[in-house]
C-alpha positions in Angstrom: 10.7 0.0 -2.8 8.7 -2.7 -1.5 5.5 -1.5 0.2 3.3 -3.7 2.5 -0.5 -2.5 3.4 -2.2 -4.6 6.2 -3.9 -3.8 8.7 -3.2 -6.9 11.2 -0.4 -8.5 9.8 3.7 -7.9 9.2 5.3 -8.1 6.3 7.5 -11.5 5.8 11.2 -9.5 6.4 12.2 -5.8 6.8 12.7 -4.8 3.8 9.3 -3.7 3.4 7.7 0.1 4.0 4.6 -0.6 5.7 1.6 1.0 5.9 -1.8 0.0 7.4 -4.3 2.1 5.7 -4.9 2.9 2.2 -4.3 6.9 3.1 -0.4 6.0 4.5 -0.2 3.7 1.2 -1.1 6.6 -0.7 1.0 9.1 0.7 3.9 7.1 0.0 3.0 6.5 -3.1 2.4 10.3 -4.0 6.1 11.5 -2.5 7.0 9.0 -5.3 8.9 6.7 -4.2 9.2 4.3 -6.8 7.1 0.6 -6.2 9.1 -2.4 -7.2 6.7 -4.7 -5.0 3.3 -4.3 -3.5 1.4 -6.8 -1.2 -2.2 -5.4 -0.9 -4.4 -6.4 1.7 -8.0 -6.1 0.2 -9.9 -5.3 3.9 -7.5 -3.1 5.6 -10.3 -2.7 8.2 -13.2 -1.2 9.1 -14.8 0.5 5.5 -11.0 1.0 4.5 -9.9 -1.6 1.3 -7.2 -1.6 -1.0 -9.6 0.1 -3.8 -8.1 3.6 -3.5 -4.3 2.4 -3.7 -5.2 0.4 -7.2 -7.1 2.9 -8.4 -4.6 5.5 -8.2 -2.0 3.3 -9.7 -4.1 2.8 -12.5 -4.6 6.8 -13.0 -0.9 7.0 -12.5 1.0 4.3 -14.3 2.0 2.5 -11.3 
C-alpha cells in the first residue's frame, strides 16, 4: 500500500490511498493495511500535522 496524506495536493499517480487528515491516515493505518510507501505532508492544515501518523508508527513498528 502506498498512502498519500495532503491536505491540498494529489498524489503523483493512482496508485496511492489518499487521505487528507492525520485521523483518515490513521484509520487506514489501524485496519492494517500494510504501508510499503508513505508521503507525509507535515501541515495537513489548520492545527492538524503529520505528528500523530509518525507517532503511531513508531509505537507500532510501522
Amino acid at each position: 500500500m502506498k498512502l498519500f496524506v495532503d491536505d491540498i495536493r494529489d498524489p503523483p499517480d493512482a496508485t496511492w490511498i489518499v487521505t487528507r487528515t492525520s485521523a483518515e491516515a490513521l484509520a487506514v493505518l489501524q485496519s492494517g493495511a500494510q504501508d510499503d510507501e508513505l508521503s507525509l505532508d507535515h501541515d495537513v492544515g489548520g492545527e492538524d500535522t503529520s505528528r500523530p501518523i509518525v507517532l503511531w508508527l513508531a509505537e507500532h513498528g510501522g
